[in-house]
C-alpha positions as CSV (number, residue, x, y, z in Angstrom):
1,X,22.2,0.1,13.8
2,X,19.6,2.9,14.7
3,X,21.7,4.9,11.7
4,X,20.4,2.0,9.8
5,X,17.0,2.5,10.7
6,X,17.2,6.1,10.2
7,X,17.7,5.3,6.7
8,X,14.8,3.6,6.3
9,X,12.5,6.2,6.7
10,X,13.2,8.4,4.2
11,X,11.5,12.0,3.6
12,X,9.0,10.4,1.5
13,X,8.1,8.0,3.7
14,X,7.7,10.4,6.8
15,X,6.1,12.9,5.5
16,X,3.5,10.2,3.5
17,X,3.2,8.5,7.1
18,X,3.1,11.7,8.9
19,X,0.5,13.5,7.2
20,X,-1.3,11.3,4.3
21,X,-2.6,12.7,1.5
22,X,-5.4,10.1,0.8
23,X,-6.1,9.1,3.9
24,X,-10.0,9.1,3.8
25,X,-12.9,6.9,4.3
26,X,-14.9,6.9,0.6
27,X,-18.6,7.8,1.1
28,X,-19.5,5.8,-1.8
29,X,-17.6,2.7,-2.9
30,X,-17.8,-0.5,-4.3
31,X,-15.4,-2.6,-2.1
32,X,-13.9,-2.2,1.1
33,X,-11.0,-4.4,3.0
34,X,-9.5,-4.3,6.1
35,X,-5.8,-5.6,6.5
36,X,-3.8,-6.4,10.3
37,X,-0.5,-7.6,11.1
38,X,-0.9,-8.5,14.2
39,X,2.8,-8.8,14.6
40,X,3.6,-5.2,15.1
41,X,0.0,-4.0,15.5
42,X,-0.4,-1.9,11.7
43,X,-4.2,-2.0,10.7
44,X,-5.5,-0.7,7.5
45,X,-8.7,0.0,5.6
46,X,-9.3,0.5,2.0
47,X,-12.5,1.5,-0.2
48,X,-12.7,1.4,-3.9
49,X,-14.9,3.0,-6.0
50,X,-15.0,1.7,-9.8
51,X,-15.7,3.6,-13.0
52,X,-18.3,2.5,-15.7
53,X,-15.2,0.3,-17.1
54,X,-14.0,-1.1,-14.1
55,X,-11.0,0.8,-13.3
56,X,-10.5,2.6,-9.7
57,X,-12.2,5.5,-10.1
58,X,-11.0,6.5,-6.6
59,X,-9.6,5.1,-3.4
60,X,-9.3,6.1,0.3
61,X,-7.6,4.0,3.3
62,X,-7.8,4.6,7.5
63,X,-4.9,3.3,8.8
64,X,-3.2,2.9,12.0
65,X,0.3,1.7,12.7
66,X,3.8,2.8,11.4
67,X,4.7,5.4,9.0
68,X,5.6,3.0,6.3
69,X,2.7,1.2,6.4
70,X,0.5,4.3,6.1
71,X,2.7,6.1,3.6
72,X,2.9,2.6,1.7
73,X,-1.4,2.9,1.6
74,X,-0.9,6.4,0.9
75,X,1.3,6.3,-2.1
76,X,-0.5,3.0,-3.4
77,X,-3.5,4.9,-3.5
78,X,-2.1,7.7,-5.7
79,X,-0.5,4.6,-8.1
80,X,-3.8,2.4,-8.6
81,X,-6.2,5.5,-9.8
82,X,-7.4,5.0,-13.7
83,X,-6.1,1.3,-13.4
84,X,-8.2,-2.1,-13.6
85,X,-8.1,-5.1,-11.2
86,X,-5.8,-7.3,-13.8
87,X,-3.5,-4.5,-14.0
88,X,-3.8,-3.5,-10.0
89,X,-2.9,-7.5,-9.5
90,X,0.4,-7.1,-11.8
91,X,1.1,-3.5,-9.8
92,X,1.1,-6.2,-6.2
93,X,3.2,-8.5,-7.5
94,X,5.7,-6.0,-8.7
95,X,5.5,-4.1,-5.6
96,X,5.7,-7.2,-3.1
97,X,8.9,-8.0,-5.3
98,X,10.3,-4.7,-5.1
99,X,9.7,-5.0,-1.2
100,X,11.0,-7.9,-0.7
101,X,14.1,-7.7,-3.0
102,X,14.5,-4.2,-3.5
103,X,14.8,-4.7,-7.5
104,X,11.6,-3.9,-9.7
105,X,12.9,-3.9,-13.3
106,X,9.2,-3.4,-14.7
107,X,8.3,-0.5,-11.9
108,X,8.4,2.0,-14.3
109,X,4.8,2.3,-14.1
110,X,4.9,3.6,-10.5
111,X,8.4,5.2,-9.4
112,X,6.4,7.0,-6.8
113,X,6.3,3.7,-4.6
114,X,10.6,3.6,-5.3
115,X,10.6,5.5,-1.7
116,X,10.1,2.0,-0.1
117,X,12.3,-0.1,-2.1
118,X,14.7,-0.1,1.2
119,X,12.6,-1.6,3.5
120,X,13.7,-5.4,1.9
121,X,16.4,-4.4,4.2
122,X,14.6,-4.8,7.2
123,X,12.4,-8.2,6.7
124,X,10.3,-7.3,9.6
125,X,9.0,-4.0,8.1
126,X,7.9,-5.4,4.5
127,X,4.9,-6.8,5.8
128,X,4.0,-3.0,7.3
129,X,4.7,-2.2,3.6
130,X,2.4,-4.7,1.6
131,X,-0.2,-4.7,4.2
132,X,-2.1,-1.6,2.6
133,X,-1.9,-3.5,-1.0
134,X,-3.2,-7.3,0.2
135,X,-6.2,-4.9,1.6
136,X,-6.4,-3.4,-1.7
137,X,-6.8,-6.7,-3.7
138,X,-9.4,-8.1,-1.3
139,X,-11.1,-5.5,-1.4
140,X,-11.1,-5.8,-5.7
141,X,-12.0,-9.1,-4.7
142,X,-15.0,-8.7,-2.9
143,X,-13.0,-9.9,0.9
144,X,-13.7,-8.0,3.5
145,X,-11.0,-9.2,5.8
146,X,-7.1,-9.5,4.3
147,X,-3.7,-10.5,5.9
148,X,0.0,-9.4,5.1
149,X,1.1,-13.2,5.1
């Protein structure tokens, strides 16, 4: 079992967890969320700052919790740049798919987040996964407070 679990936590994902490469609090921004799953303890924050059109111009998170839920915020971050709400809203659904199933046929627009297709293996770790991304889309939505249910 722990082999299992080992297996889970790929390079990717540790070294994302480990030492995030986004993981920053945005001095200016134009929404901000905060995401906790109280069942295992993960808590994240996200800012967004939009460009003239809309799009994420750039995004940050603070996070604390398990290696997949910050290397899930960390990659996320890296996938959403340059793209608008409607698009970031079909990027969730894709990825809380591929999460939960482990099949994404129409994830060809972020392979980077393919790293934590294997955690639909482990039921109890894809809300540490999709936490970062419900705090993404309330912040978009102008919610300050968002949940991984």
């Amino acid at each position: 079992m722990f082999e299992d679990v080992r297996d889970l936590y790929n390079a990717t994902i540790l070294a994302r967890g480990r030492k995030p490469l986004h993981m920053r609090r945005l001095g200016e921004f134009d929404g901000t969320a905060r995401g906790d799953n109280p069942m295992c303890g993960d808590r994240v924050q996200v800012w967004v700052r939009r460009d003239g059109a809309g799009a994420v111009a750039e995004a940050g998170f603070e996070a604390r919790g398990c290696e997949i839920s910050k290397a899930s915020a960390d990659l996320m971050v890296e996938a959403v740049q340059g793209h608008g709400a409607a698009q970031i809203g079909q990027m969730f659904a894709q990825f809380t798919t591929m999460a939960r199933t482990g099949a994404c046929p129409d994830c060809a627009a972020f392979t980077a987040l393919r790293p934590l297709a294997s955690v639909h293996e482990y039921p109890s770790r894809v809300k540490c996964a999709t936490l970062p991304w419900h705090a993404l889309m309330a912040a978009l939505h102008g919610q300050e407070q968002a949940s991984s249910e």
